[in-house]
Residue frames as qw, qx, qy, qz and C-alpha x, y, z in Angstrom:
[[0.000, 0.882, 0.472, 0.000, 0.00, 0.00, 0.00],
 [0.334, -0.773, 0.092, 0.531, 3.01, 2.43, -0.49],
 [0.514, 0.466, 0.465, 0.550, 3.47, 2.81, -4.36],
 [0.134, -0.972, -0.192, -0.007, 1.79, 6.10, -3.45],
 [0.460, -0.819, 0.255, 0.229, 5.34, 7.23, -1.56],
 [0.663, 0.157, 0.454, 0.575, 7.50, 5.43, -4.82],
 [0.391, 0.733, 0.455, 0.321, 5.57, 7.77, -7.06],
 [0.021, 0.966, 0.086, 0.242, 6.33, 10.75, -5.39],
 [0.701, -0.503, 0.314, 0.395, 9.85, 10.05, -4.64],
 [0.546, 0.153, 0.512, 0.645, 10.33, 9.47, -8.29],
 [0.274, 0.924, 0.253, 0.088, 8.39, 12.91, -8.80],
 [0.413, -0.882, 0.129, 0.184, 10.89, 14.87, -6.44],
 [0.556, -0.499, 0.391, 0.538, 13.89, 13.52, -7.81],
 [0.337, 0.685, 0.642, 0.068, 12.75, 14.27, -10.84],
 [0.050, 0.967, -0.050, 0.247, 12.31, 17.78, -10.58],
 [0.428, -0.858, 0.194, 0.205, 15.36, 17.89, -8.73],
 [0.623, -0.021, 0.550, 0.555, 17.43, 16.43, -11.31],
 [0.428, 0.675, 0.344, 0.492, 16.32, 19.00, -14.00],
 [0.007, 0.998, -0.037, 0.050, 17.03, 21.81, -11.72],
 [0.621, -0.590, 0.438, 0.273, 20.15, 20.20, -10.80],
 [0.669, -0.028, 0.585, 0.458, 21.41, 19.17, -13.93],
 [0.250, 0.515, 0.516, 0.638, 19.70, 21.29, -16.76],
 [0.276, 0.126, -0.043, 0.952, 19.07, 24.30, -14.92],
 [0.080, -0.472, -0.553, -0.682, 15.77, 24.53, -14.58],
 [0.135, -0.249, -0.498, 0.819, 14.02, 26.89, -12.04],
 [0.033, 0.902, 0.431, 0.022, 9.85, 28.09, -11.74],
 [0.303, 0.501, 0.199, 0.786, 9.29, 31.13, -13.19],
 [0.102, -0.200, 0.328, -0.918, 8.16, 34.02, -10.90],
 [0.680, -0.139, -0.081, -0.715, 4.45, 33.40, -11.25],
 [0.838, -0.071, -0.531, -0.104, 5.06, 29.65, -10.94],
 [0.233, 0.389, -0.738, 0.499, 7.10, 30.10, -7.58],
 [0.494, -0.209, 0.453, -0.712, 3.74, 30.19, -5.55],
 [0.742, 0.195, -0.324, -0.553, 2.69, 27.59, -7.53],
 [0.522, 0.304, -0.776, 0.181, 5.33, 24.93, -6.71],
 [0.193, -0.167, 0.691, -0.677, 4.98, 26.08, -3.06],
 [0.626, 0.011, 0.306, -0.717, 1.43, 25.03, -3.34],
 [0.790, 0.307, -0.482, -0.220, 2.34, 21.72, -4.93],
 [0.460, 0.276, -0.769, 0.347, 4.54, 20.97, -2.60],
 [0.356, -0.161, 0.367, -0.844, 2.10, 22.09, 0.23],
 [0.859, 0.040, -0.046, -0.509, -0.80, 20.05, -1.08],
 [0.898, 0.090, -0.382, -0.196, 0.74, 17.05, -1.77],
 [0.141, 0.262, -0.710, 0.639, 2.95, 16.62, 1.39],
 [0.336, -0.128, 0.546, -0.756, -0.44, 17.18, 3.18],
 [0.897, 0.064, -0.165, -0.406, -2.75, 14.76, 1.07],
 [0.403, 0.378, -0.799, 0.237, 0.40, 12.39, 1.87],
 [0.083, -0.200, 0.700, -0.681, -0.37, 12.65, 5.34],
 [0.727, -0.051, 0.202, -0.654, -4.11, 12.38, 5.26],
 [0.695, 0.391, -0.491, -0.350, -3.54, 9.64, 3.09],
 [0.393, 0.261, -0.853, 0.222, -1.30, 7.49, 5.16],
 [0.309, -0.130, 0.505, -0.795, -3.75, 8.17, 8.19],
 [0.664, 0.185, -0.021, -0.725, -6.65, 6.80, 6.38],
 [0.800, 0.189, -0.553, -0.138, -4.93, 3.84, 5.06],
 [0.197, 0.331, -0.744, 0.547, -4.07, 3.03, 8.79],
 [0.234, 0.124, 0.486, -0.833, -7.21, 4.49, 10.88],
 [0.098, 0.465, 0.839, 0.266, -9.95, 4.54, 8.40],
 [0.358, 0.145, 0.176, -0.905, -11.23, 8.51, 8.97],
 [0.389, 0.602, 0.650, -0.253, -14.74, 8.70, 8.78],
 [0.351, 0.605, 0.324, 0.637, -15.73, 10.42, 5.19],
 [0.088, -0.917, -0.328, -0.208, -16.27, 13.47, 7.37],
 [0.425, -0.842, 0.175, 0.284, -13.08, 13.85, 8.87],
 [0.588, -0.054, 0.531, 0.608, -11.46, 12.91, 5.86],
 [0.195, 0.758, 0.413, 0.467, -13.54, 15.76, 3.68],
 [0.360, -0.918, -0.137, 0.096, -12.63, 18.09, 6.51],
 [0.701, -0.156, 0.366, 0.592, -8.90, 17.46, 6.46],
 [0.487, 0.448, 0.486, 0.572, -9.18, 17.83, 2.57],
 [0.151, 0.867, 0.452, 0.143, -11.06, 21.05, 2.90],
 [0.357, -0.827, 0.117, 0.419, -8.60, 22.67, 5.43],
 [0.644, -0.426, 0.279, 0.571, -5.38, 21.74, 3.32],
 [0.457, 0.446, 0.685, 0.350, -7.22, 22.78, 0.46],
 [0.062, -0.996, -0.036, -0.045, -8.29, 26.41, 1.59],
 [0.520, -0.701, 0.273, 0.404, -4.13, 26.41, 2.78],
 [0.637, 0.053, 0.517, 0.570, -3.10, 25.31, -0.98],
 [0.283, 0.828, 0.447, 0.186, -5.30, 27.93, -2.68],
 [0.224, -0.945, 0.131, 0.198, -3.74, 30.99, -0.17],
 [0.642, -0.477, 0.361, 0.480, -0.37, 29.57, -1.06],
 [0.469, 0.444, 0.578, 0.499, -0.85, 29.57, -5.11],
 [0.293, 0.732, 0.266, -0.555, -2.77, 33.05, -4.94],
 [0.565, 0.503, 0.640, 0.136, -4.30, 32.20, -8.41],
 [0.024, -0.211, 0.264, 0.941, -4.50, 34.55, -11.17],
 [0.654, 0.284, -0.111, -0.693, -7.88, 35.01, -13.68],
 [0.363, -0.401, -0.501, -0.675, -10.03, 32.71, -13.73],
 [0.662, -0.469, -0.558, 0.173, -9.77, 31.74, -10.09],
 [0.330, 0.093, -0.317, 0.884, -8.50, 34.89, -8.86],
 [0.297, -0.349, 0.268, -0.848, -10.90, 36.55, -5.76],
 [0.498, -0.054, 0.657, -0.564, -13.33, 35.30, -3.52],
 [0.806, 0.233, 0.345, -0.421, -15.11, 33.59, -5.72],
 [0.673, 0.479, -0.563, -0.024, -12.54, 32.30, -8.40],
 [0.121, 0.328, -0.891, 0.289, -10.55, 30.84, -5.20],
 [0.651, -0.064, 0.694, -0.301, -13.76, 28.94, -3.64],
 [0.864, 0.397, 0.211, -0.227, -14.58, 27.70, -6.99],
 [0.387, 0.468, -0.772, 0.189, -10.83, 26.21, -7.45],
 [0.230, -0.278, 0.707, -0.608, -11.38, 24.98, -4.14],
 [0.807, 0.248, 0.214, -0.491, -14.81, 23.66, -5.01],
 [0.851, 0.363, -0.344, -0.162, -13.16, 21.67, -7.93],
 [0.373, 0.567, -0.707, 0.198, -10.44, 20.52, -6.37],
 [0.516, -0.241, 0.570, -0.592, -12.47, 18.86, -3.96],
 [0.782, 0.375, 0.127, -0.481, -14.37, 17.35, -6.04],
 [0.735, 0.556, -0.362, -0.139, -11.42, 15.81, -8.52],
 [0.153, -0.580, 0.719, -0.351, -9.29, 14.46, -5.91],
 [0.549, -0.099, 0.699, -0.447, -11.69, 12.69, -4.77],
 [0.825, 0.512, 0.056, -0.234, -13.38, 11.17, -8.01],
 [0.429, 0.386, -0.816, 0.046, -9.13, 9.83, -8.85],
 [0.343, -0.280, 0.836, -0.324, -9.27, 8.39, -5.41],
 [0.804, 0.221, 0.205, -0.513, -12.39, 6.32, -7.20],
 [0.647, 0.642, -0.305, -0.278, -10.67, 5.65, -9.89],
 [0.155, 0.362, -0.901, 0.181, -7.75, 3.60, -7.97],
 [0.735, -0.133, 0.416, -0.519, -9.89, 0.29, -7.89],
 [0.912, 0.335, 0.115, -0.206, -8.20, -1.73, -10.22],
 [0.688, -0.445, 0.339, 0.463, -5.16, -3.05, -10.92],
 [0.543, 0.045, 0.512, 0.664, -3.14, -0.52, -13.61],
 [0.194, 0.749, 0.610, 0.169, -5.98, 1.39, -13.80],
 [0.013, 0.990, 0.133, -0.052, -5.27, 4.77, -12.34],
 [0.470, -0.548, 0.408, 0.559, -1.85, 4.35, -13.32],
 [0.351, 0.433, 0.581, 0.593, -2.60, 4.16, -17.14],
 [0.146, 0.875, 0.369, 0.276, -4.98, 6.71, -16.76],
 [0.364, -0.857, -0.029, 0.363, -2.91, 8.95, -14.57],
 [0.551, -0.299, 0.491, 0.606, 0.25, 8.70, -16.74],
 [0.213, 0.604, 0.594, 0.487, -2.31, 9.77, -20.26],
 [0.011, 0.944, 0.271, 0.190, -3.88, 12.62, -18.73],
 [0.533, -0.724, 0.129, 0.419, -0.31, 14.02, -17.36],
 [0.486, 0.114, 0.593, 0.631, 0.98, 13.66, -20.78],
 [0.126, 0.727, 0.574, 0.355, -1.94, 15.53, -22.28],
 [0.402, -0.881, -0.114, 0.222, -1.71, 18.21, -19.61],
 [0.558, -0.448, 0.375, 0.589, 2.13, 18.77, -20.39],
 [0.357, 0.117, 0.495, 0.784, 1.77, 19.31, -23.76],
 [0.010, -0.871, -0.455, -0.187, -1.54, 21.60, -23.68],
 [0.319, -0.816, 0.127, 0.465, 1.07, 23.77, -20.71],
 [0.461, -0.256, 0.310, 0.791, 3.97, 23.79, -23.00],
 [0.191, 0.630, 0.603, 0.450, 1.30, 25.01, -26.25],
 [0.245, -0.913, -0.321, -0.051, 0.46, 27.81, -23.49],
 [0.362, 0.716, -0.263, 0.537, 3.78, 28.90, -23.15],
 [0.476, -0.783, 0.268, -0.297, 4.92, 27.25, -20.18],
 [0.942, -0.223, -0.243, 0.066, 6.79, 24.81, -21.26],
 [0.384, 0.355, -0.433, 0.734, 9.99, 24.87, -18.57],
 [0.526, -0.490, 0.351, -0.600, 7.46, 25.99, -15.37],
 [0.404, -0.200, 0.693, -0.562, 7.15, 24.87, -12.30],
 [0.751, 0.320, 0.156, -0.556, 3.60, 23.06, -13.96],
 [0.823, 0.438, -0.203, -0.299, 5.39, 21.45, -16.76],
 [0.134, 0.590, -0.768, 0.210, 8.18, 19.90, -15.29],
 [0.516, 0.011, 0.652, -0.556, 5.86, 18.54, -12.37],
 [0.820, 0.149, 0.272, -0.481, 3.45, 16.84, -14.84],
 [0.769, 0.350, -0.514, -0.151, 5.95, 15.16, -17.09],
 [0.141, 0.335, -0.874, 0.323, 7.41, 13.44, -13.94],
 [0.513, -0.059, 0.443, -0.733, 4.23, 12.63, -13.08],
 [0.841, 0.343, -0.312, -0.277, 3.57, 11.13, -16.38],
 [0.261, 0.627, -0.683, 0.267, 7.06, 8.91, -15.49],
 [0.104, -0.213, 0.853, -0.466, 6.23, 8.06, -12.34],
 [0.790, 0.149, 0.146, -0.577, 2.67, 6.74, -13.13],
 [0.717, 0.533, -0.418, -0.162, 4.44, 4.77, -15.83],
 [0.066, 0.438, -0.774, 0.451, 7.06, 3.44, -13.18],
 [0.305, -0.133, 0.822, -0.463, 4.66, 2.19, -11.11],
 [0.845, 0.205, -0.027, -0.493, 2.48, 0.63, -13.63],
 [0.350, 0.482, -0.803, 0.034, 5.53, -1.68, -13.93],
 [0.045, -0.191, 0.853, -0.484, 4.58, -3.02, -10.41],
 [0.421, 0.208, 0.626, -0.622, 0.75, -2.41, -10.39],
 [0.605, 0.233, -0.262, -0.715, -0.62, -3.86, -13.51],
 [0.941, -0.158, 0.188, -0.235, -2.71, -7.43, -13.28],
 [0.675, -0.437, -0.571, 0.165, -1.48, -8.66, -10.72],
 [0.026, 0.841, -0.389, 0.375, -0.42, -6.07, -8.93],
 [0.722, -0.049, -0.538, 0.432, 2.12, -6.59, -6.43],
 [0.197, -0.172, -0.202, 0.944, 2.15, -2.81, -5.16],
 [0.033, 0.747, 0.631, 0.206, -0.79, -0.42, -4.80],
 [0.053, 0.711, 0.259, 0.652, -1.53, 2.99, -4.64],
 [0.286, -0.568, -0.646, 0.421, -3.50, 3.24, -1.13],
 [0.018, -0.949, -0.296, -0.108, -4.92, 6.66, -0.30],
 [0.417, -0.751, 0.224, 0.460, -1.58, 8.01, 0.62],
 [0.284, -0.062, 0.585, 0.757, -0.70, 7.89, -3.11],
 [0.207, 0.656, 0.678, 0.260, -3.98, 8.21, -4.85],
 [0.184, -0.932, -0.216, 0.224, -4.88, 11.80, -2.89],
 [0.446, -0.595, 0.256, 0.617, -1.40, 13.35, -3.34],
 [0.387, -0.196, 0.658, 0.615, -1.45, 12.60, -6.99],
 [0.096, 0.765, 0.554, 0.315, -4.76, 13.28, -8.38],
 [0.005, 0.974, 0.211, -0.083, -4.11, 16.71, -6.70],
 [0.492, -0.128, 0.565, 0.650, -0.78, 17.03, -8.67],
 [0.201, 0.271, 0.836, 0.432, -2.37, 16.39, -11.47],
 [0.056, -0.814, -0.574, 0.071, -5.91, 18.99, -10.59],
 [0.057, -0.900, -0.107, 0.420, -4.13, 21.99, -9.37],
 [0.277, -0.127, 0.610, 0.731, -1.64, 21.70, -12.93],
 [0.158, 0.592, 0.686, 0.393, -5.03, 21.62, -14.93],
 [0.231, -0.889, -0.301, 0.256, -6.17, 24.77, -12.94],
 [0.234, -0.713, 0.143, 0.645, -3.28, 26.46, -13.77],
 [0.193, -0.045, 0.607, 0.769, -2.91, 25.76, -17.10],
 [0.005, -0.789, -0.612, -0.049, -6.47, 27.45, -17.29],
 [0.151, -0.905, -0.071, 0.392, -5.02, 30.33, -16.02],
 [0.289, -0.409, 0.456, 0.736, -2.28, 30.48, -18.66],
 [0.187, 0.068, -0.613, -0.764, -5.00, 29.81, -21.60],
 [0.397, 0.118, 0.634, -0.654, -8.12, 29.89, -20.67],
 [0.638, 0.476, -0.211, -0.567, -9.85, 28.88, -24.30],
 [0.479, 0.487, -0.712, -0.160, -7.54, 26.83, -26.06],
 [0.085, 0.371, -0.823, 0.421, -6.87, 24.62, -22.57],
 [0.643, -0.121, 0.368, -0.661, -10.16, 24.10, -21.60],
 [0.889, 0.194, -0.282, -0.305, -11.07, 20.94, -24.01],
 [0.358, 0.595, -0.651, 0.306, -7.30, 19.79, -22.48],
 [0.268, -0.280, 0.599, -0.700, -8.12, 20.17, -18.66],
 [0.660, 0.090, -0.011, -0.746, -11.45, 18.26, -19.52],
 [0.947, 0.036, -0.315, -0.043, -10.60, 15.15, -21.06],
 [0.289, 0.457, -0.724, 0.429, -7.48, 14.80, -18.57],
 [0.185, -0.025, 0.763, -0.619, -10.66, 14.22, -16.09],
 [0.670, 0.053, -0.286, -0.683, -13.49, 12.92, -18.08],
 [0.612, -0.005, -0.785, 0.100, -12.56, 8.99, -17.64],
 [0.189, 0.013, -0.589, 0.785, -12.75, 10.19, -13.56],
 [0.397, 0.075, 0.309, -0.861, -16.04, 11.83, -13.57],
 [0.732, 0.043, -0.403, -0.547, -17.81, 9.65, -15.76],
 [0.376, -0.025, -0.836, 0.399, -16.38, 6.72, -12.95],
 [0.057, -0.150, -0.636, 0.755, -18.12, 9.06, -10.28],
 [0.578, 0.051, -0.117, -0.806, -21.08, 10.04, -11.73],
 [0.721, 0.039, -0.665, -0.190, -21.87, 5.99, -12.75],
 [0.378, -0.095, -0.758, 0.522, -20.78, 4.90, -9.04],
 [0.076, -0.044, 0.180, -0.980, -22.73, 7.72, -7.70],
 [0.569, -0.026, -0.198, -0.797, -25.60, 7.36, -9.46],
 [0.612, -0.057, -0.781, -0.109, -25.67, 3.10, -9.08],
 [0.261, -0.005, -0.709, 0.655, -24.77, 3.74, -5.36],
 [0.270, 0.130, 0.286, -0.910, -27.65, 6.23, -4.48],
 [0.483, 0.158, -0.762, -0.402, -29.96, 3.79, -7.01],
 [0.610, 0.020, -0.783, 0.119, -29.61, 1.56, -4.16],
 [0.543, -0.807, 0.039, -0.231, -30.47, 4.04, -1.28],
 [0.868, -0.006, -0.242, 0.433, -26.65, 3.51, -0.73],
 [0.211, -0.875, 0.172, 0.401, -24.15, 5.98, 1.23],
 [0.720, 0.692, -0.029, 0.039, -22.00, 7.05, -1.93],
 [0.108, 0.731, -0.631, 0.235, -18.81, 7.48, -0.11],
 [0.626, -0.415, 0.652, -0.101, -18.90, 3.86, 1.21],
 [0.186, 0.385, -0.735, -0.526, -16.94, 1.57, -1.23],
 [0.766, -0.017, 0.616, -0.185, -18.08, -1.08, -3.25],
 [0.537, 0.018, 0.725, 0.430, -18.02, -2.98, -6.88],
 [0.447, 0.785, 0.341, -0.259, -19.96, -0.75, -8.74],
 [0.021, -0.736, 0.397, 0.548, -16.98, 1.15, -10.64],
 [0.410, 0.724, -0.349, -0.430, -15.86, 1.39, -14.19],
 [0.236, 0.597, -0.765, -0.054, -13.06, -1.49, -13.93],
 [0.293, -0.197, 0.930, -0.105, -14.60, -3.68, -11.99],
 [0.835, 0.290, 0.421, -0.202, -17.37, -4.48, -14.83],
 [0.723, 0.552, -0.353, -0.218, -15.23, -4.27, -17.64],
 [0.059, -0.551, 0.830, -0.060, -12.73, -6.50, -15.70],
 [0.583, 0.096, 0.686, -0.425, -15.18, -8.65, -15.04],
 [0.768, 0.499, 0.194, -0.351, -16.74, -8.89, -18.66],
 [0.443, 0.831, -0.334, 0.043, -13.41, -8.81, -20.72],
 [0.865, 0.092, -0.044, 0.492, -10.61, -9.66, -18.64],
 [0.330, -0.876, -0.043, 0.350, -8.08, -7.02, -16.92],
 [0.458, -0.277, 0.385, 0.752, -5.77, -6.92, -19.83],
 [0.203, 0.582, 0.586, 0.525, -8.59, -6.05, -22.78],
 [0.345, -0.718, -0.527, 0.297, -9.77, -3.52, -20.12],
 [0.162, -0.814, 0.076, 0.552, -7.46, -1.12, -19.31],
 [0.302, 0.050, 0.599, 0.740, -6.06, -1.78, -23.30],
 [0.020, 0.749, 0.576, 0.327, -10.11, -0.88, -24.42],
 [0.277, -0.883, -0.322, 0.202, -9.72, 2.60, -21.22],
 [0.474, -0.268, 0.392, 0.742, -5.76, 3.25, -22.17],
 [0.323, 0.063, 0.440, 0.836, -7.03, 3.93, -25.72],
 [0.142, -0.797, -0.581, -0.084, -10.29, 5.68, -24.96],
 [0.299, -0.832, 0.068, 0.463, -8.40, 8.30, -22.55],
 [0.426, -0.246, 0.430, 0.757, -5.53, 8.40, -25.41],
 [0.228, 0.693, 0.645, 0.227, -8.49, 9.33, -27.97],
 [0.028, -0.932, -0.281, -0.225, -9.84, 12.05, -26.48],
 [0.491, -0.521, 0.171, 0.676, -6.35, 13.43, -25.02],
 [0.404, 0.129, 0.565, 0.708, -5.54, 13.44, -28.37],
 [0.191, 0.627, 0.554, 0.513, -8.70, 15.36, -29.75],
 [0.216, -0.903, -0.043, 0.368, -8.33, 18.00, -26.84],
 [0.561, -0.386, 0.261, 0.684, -5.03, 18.49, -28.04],
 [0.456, 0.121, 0.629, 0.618, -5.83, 18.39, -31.61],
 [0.039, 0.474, 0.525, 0.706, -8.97, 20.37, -31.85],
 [0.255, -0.719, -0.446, 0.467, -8.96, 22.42, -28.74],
 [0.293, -0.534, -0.233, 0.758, -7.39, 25.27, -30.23],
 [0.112, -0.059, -0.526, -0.841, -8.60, 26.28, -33.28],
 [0.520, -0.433, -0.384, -0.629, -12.41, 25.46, -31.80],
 [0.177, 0.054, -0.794, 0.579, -12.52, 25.24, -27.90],
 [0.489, -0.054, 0.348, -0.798, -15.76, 25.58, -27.41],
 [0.906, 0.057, -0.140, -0.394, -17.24, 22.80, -29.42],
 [0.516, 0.223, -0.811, 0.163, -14.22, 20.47, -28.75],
 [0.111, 0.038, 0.748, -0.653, -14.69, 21.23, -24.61],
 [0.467, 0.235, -0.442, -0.729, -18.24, 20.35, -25.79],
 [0.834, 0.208, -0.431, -0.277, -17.60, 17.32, -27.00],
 [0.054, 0.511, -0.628, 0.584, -15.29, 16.51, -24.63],
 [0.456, -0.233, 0.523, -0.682, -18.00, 16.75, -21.84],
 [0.756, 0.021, -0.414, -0.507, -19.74, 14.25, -23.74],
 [0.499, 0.328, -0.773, 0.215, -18.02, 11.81, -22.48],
 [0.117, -0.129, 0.835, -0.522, -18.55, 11.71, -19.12],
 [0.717, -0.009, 0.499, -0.487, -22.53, 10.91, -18.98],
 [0.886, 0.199, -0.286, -0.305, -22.45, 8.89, -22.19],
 [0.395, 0.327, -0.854, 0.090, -19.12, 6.97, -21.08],
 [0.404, 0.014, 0.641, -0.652, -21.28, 6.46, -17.05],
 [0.752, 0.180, 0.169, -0.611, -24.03, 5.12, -19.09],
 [0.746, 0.398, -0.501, -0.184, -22.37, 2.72, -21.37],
 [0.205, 0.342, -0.833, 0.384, -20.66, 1.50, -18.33],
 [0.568, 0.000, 0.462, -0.681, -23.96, 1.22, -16.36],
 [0.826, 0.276, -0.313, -0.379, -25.07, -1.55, -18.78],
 [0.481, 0.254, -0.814, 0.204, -22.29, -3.88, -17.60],
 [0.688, -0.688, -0.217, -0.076, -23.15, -5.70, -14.27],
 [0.241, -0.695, 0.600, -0.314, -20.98, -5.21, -11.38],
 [0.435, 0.213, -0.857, 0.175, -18.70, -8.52, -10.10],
 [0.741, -0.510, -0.400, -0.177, -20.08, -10.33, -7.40],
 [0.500, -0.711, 0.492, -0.040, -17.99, -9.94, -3.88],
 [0.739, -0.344, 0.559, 0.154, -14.78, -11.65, -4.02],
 [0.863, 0.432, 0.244, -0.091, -14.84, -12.56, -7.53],
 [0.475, 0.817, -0.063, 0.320, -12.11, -11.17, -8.87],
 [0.700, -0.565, -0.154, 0.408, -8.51, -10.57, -7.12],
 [0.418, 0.142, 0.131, 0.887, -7.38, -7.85, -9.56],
 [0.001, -0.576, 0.026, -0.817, -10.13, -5.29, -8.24],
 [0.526, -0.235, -0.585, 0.571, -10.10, -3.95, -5.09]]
């Protein structure tokens, strides 16, 4: 349950090897930024490691989140579109949300490492398009991409090594408050980008959500309902994440390709995804208990 602590080792040294070796060093605007990278995920670390010990209730674990979340925002102070009272709660607001909706996503073996390692990729090249590549932002997400990739080595079926919330949390909010900024550096073009880097994620949480509550269920208490564990189940955990791998690489791809010449109908189309992918997934059954030792 410590992949989580690999991943972000192999960010850190990472960045520290490009500033060490190749010089590189955040730009002014990106200095708060880092700080608040390094802020957030240090402190989702912590919650993270708690939880996978203690078990918080969802309420002291949404609390946590909320505090370190209002502490990551002050540290960043944002520019346009999230800049004042109401841009920073509604960063805040999303970043609540997306965190949580990766943490979903880690329920399968390989899973949120494929996907994490795609939408970091995508993300990197939408920042560098925006004229950042070299920040603080773009450095961070291509080691991200790396380390995802690193530890898919370990965690695809079978895994041997998992995530746990002390990796999941840290990294999905990597991965959030990069999309956020690269909003603020292009707010048009970027959008269709930011979008499909989290479309595979919401359309998980919306589908869980929607099965869970369906059921007169509490939605924050786990179970089999999720994305991977019917297509593992129908398919097979290698056809799976091959059939989600090139789904997420798709639409990466068509953010990229036709975000910036038309960003409104791409981010669009984009959104589509998420209820149509939730529905097409809602057709599969869920696995019985037990059935299966590659989701969890």
């Amino acid at each position: 349950m410590l992949g989580g602590l690999a991943c972000l080792a192999g960010v850190a040294v990472a960045i520290a090897a490009g500033a060490g070796l190749f010089g590189m060093r955040p730009e002014a605007r990106d200095q708060s930024l880092f700080a608040a990278l390094a802020l957030g995920s240090c402190g989702f670390l912590a919650i993270g490691l708690w939880d996978d010990r203690r078990s918080l209730s969802a309420a002291t674990k949404a609390a946590l989140q909320g505090v370190l979340l209002l502490g990551a925002v002050a540290v960043w102070r944002p520019t346009a579109p999230w800049a004042g009272v109401g841009g920073a709660a509604a960063a805040w607001a999303i970043m609540m949300l997306l965190v949580n909706a990766w943490n979903y996503l880690d329920h399968a073996d390989g899973l949120l490492a494929t996907h994490g390692a795609i939408a970091a990729a995508v993300l990197a090249v939408s920042t560098a398009a925006a004229g950042g590549a070299g920040s603080a932002a773009h450095a961070t997400l291509w080691a991200l991409a790396g380390a995802f990739l690193g530890f898919l080595a370990w965690n695809r079926p079978v895994a041997s090594i998992f995530l746990g919330d002390a990796g999941s949390l840290p990294l999905a909010f990597i991965a959030v408050l990069c999309s956020l900024a690269l909003l603020s550096r292009d707010r048009a073009a970027a959008i269709p980008a930011a979008i499909s880097a989290h479309a595979l994620v919401l359309a998980d949480f919306v589908l869980v959500t929607a099965a869970r509550l369906a059921r007169k269920r509490n939605p924050f208490i786990g179970g089999r309902e999720h994305t991977g564990h019917r297509l593992f189940t129908a398919i097979g955990p290698w056809p799976a994440l091959a059939v989600l791998a090139l789904c997420d690489a798709a639409i990466g791809c068509a953010a990229l390709w036709f975000g910036p010449p038309a960003p409104v109908a791409t981010a669009f189309a984009v959104s589509l995804v998420i209820p149509l992918g939730a529905l097409a997934a809602s057709r599969l059954p869920p696995p019985p208990a037990g059935s299966d030792p590659q989701v969890h």
